[in-house]
The first five atom37 places (N, CA, C, CB, O) and aatype in JSON, in Angstrom:
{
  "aatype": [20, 20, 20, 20, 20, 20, 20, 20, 20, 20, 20, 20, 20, 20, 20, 20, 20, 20, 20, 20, 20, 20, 20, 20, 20, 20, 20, 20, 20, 20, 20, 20, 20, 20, 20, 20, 20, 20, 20, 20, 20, 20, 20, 20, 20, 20, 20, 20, 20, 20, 20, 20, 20, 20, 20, 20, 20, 20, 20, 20, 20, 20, 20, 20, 20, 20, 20, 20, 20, 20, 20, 20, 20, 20, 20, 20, 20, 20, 20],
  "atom_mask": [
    [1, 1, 1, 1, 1],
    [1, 1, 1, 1, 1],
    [1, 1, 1, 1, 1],
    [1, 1, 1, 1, 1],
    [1, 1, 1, 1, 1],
    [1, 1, 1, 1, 1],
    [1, 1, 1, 1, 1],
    [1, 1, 1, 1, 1],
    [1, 1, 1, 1, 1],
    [1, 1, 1, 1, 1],
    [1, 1, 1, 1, 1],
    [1, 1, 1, 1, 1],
    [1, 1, 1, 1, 1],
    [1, 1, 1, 1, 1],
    [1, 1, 1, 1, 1],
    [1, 1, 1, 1, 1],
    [1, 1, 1, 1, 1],
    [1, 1, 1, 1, 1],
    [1, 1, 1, 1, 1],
    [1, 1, 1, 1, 1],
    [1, 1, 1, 1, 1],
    [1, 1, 1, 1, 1],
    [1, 1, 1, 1, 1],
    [1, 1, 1, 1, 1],
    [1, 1, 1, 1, 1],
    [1, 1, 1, 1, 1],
    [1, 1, 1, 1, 1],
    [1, 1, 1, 1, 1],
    [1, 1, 1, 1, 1],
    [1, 1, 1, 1, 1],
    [1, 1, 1, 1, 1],
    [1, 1, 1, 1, 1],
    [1, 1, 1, 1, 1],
    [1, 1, 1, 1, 1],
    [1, 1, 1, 1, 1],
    [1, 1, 1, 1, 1],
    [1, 1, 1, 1, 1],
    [1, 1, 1, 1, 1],
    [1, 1, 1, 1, 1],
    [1, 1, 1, 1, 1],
    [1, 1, 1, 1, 1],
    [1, 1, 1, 1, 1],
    [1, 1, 1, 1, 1],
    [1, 1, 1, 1, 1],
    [1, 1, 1, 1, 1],
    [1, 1, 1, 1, 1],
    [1, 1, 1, 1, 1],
    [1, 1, 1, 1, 1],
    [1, 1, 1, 1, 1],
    [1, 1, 1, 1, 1],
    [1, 1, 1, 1, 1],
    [1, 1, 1, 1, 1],
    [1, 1, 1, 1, 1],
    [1, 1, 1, 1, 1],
    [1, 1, 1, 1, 1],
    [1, 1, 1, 1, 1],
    [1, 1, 1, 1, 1],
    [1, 1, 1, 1, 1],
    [1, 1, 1, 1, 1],
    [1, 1, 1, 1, 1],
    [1, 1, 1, 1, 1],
    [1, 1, 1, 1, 1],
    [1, 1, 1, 1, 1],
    [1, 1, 1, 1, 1],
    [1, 1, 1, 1, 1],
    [1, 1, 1, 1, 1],
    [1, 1, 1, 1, 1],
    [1, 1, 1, 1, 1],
    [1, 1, 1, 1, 1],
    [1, 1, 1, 1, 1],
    [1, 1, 1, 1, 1],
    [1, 1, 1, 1, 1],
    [1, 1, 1, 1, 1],
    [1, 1, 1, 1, 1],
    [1, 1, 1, 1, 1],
    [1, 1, 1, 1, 1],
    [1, 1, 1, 1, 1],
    [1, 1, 1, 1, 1],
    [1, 1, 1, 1, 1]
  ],
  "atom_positions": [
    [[60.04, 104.84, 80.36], [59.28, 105.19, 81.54], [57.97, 105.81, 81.08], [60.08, 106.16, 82.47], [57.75, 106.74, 80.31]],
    [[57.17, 105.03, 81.76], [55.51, 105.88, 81.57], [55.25, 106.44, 82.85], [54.02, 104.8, 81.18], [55.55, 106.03, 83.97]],
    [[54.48, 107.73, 82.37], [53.64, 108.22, 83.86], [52.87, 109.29, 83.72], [54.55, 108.65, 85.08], [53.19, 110.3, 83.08]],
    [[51.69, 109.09, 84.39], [50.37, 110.04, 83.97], [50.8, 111.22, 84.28], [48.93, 109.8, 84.72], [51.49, 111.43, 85.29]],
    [[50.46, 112.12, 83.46], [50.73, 113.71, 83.53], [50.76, 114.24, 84.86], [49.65, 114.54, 82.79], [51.65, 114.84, 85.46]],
    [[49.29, 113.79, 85.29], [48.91, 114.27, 86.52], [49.63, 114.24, 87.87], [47.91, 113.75, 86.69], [49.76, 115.05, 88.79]],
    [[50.14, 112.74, 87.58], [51.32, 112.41, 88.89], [52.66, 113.68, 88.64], [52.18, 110.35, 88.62], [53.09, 114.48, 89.48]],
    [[53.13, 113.47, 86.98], [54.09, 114.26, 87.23], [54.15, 115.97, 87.54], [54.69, 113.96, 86.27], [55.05, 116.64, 88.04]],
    [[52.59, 116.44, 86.97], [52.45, 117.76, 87.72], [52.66, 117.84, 89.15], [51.19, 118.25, 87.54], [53.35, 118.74, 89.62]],
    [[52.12, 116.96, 89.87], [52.14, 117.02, 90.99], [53.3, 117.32, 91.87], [51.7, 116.15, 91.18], [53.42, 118.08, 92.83]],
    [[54.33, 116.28, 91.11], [55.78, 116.65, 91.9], [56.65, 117.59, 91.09], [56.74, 115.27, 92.18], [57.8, 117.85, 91.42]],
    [[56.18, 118.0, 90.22], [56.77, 119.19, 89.13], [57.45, 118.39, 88.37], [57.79, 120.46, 89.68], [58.39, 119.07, 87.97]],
    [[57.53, 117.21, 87.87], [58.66, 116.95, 86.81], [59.35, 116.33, 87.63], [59.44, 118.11, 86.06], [59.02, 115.92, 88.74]],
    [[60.99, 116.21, 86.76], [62.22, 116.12, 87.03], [62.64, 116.98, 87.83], [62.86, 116.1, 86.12], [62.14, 118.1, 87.7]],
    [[63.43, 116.83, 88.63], [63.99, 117.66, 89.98], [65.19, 117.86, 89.2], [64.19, 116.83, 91.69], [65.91, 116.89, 89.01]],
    [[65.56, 119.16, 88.64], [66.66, 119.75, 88.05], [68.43, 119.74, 88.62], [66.13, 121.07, 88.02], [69.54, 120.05, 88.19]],
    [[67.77, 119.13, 89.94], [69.38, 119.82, 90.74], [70.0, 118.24, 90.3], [69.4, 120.36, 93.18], [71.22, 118.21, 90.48]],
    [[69.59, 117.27, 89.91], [70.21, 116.05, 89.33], [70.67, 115.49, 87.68], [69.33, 115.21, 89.77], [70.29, 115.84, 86.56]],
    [[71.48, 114.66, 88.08], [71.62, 114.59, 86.46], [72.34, 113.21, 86.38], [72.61, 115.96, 85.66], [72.98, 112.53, 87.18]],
    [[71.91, 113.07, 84.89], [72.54, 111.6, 84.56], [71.85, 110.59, 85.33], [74.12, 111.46, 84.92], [72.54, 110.29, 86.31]],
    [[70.74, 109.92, 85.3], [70.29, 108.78, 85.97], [69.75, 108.87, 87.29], [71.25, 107.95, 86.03], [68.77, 108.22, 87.68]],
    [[70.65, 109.99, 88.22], [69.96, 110.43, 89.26], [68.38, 111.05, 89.13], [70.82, 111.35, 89.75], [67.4, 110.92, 89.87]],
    [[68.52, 111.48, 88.37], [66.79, 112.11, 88.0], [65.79, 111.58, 87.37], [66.69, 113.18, 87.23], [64.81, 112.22, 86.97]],
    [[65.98, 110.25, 87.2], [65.47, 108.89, 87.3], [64.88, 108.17, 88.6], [66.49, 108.15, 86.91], [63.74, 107.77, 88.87]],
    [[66.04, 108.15, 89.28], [65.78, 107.68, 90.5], [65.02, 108.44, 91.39], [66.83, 107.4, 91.03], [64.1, 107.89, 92.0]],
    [[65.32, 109.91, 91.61], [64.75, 111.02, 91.75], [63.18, 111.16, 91.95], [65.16, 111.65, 90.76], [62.55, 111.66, 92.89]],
    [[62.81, 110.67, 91.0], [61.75, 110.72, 90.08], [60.9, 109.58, 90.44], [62.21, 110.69, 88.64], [59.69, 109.79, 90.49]],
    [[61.34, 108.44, 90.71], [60.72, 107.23, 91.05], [60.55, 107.33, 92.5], [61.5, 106.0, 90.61], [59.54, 106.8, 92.96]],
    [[61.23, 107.81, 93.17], [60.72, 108.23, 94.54], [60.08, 108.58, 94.99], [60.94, 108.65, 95.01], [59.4, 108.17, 95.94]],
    [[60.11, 109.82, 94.23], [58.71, 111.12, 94.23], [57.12, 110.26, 94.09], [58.89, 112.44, 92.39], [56.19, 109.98, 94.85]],
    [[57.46, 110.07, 92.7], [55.72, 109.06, 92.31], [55.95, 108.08, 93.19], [55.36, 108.17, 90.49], [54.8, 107.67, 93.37]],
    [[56.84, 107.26, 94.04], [56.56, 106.28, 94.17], [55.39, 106.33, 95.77], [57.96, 105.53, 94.04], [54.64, 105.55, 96.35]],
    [[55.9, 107.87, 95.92], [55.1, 108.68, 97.36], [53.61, 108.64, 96.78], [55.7, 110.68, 97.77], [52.6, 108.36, 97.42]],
    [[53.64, 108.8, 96.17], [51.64, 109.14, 95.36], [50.89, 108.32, 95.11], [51.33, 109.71, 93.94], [49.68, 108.53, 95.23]],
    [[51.67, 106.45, 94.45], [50.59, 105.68, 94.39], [51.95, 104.42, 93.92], [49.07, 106.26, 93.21], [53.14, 104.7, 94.03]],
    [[51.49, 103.25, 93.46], [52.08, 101.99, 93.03], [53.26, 102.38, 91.71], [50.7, 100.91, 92.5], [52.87, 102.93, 90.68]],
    [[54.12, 102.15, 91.84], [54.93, 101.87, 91.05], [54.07, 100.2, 89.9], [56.43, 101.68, 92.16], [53.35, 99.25, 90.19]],
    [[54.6, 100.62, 88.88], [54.4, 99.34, 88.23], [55.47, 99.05, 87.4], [53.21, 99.29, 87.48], [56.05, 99.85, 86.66]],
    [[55.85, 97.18, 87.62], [57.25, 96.81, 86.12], [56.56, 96.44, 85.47], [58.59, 95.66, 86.08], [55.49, 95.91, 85.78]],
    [[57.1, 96.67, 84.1], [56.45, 95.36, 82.56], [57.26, 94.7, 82.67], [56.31, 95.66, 80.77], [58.32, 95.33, 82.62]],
    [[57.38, 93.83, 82.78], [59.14, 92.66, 82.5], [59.05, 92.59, 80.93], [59.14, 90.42, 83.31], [60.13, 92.62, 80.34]],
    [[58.01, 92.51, 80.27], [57.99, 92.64, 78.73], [58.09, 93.31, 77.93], [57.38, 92.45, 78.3], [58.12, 93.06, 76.72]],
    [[58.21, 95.08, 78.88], [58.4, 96.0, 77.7], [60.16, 96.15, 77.5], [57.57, 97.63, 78.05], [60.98, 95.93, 78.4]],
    [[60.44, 96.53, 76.23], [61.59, 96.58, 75.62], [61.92, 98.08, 75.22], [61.55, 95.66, 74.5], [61.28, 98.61, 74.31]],
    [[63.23, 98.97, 76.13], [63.25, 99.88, 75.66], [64.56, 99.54, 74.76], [63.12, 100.92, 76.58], [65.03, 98.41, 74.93]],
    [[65.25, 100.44, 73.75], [66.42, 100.85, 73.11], [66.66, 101.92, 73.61], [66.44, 100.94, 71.8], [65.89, 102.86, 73.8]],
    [[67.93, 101.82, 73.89], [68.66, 103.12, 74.25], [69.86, 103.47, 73.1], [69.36, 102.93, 75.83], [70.86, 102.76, 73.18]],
    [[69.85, 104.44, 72.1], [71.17, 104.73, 71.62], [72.04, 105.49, 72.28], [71.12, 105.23, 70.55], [73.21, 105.27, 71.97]],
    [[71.89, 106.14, 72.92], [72.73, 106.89, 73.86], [73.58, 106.66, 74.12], [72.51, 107.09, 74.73], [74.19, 105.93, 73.34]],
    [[74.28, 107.07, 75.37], [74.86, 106.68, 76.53], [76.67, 106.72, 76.74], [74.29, 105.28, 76.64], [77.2, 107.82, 76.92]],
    [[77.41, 105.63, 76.7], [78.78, 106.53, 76.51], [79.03, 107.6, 77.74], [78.67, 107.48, 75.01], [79.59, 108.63, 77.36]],
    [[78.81, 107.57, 78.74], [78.72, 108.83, 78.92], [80.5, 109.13, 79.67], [77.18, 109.16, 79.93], [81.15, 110.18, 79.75]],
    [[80.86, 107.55, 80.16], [82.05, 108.09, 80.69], [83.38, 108.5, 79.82], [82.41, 107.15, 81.59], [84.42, 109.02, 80.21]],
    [[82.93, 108.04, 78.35], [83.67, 108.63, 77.16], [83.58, 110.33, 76.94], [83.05, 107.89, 75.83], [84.29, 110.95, 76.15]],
    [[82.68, 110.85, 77.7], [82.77, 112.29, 77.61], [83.33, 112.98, 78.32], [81.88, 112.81, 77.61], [82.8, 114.02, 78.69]],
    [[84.6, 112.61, 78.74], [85.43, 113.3, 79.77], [85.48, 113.48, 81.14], [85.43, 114.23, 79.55], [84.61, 113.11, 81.92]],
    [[86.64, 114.1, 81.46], [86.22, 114.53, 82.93], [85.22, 115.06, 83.67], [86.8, 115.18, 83.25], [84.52, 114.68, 84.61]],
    [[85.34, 116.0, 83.05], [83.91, 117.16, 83.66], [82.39, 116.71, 83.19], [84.07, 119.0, 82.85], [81.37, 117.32, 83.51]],
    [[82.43, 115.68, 82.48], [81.05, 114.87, 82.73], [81.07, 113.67, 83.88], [80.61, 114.13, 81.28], [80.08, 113.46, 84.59]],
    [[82.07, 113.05, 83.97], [82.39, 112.43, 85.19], [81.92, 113.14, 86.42], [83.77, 112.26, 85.26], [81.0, 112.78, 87.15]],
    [[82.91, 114.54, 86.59], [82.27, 115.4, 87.55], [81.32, 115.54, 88.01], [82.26, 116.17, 87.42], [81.11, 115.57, 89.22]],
    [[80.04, 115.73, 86.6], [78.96, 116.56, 86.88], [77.9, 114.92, 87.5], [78.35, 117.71, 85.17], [76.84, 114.98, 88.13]],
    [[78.65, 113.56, 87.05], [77.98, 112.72, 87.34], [78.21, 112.73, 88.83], [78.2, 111.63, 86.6], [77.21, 112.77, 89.54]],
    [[79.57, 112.67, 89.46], [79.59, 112.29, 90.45], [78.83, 113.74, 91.84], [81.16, 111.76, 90.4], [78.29, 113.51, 92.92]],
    [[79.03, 114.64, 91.39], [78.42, 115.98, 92.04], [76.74, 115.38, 92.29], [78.56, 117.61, 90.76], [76.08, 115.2, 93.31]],
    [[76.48, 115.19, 90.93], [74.77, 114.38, 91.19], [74.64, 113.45, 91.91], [74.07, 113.73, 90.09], [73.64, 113.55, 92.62]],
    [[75.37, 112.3, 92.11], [75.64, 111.61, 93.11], [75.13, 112.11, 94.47], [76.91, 111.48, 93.08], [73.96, 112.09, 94.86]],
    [[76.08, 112.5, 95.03], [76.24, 113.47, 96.17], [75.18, 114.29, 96.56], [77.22, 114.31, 95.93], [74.94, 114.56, 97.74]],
    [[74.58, 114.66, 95.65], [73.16, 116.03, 96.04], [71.86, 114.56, 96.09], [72.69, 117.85, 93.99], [70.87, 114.56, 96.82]],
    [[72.2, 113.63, 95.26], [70.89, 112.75, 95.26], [71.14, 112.05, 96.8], [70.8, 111.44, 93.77], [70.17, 111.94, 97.54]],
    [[72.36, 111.62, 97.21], [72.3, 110.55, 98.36], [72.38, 111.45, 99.57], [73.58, 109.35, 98.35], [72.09, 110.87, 100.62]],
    [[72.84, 113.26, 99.72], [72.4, 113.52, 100.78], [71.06, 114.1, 100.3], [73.31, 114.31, 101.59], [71.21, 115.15, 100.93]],
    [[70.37, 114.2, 99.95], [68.49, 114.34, 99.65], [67.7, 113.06, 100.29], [68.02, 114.27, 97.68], [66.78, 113.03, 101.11]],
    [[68.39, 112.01, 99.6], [67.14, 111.02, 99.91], [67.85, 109.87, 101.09], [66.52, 110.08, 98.19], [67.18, 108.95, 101.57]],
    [[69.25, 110.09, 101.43], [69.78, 109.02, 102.66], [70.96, 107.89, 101.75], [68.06, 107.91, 103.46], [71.01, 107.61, 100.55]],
    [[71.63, 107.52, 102.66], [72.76, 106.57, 101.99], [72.89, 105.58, 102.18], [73.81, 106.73, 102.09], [73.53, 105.62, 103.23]],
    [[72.76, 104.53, 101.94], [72.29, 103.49, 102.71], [73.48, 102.4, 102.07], [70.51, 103.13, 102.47], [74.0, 102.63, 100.98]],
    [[73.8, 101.32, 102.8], [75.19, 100.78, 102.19], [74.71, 99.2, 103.07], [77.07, 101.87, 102.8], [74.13, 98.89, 104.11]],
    [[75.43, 98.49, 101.83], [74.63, 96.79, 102.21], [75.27, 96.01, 103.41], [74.85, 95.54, 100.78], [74.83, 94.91, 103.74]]
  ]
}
């Protein structure tokens, strides 16, 4: 993810009360209020990370709690 400083001063960053991917999405919302989103279809990230549901319960938890604080914040919407 790229994004000019300036945008992210604006909305302060990452919104802390999320986690795991939610603050991603979070995040793309926010900027997406301020000006154009843009895709590369060509850029290539690596991720080594991740695993995350190998880290137990209580990371499960803390995923699904984020869940919950992100979809009543921004609405729930179901296909």
């Amino acid at each position: 993810m790229l994004c000019r400083t300036e945008a992210l001063k604006k909305i302060n960053g990452f919104d802390d009360r999320f986690f795991l991917y939610f603050e991603d999405f979070a995040l793309s919302i926010e900027l997406r209020k301020l000006g154009k989103l843009m895709y590369i279809p060509s850029m290539k990230i690596i991720h080594l990370g991740g695993h995350a549901a190998r880290k137990g319960m209580r990371h499960i938890f803390f995923f699904i709690s984020s869940g919950f604080r992100f979809f009543n914040r921004y609405g729930w919407k179901f296909l």
